[in-house]
C-alpha positions in Angstrom: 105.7 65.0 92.1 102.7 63.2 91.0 98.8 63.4 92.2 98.4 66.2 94.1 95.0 66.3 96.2 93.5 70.0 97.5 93.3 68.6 101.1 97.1 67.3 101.6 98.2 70.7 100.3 99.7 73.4 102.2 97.0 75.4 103.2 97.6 79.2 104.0 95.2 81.9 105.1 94.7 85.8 103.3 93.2 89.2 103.4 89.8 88.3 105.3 89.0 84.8 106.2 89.8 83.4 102.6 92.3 80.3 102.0 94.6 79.0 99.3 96.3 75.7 98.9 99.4 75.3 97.4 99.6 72.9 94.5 102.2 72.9 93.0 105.3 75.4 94.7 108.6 76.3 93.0 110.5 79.5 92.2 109.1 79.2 88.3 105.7 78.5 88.6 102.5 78.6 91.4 99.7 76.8 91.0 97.2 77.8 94.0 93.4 76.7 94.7 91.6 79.9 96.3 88.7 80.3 97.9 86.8 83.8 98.9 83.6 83.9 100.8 80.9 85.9 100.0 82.0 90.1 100.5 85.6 89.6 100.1 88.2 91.3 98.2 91.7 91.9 98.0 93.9 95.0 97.6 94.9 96.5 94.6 98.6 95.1 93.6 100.8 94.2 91.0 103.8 91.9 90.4 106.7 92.6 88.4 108.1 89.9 87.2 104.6 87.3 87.6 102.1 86.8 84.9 99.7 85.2 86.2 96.2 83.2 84.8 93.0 82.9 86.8 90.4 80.0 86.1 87.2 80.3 87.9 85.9 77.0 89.5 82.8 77.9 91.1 81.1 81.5 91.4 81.6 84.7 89.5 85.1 86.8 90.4 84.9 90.6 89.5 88.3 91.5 88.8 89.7 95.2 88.4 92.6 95.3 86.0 94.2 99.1 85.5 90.8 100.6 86.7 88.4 98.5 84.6 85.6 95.9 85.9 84.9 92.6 84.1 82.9 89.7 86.1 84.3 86.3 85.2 82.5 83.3 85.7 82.5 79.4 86.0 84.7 77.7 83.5 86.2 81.1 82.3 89.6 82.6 82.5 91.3 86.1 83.1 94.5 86.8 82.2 96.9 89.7 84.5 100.3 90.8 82.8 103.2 91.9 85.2 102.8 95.2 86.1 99.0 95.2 85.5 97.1 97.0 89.0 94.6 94.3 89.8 92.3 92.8 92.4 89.9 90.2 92.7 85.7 90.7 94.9 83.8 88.0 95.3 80.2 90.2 95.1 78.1 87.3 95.7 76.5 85.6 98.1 78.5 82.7 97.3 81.7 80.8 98.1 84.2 82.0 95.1 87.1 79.0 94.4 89.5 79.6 91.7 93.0 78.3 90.2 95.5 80.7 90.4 98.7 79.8 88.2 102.0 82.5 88.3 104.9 82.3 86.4 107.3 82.9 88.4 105.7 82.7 91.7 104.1 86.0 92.8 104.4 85.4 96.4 107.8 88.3 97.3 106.9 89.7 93.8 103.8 92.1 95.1 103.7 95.8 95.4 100.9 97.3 96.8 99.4 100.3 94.9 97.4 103.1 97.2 94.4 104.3 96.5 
């Protein structure tokens, strides 16, 4: 591997209309540029086995983490531990893009948790 560029990544699509590109791919480690548009959340989950570390690009992300709120914005990180319930809104009227870096990858490592 060498330079990887957003636009010749594999691009997938998740909860409603929001998109992630896969940077970098392997069983022990995902890196993943996200985007969320404006009034979009996902569900409450938690991994396992995945730690994972969130850096926000552009926009504020409020994240629920065990049934507290923090808003995180540009330039700022927020750390999940496996087995941590958490979610991430994007409240705002703008686009929200993010880095999303798990280790190991969390995709087949997700357990949804009912409400």
């Amino acid at each position: 591997m060498g330079l990887i560029v957003k636009q010749h990544a594999p691009h997938y699509q998740w909860g409603d209309n929001c998109d992630g590109w896969h940077l970098v791919k392997t069983d022990a480690l995902s890196v993943i540029q996200e985007n969320m548009p404006p009034g979009t959340e996902e569900t409450l989950h938690f991994h396992t086995n995945a730690q994972q570390f969130f850096f926000i690009l552009n926009g504020t992300a409020t994240f629920e983490k065990n049934g507290a709120y923090v808003d995180v914005g540009e330039r700022q990180g927020f750390y999940i531990q496996p087995g941590e319930h958490h979610r991430i809104f994007n409240k705002t009227d703008h686009d929200l893009e993010f880095i999303v870096i798990s280790q190991p990858m969390a995709h087949g490592d997700r357990t949804s948790v009912f409400e």
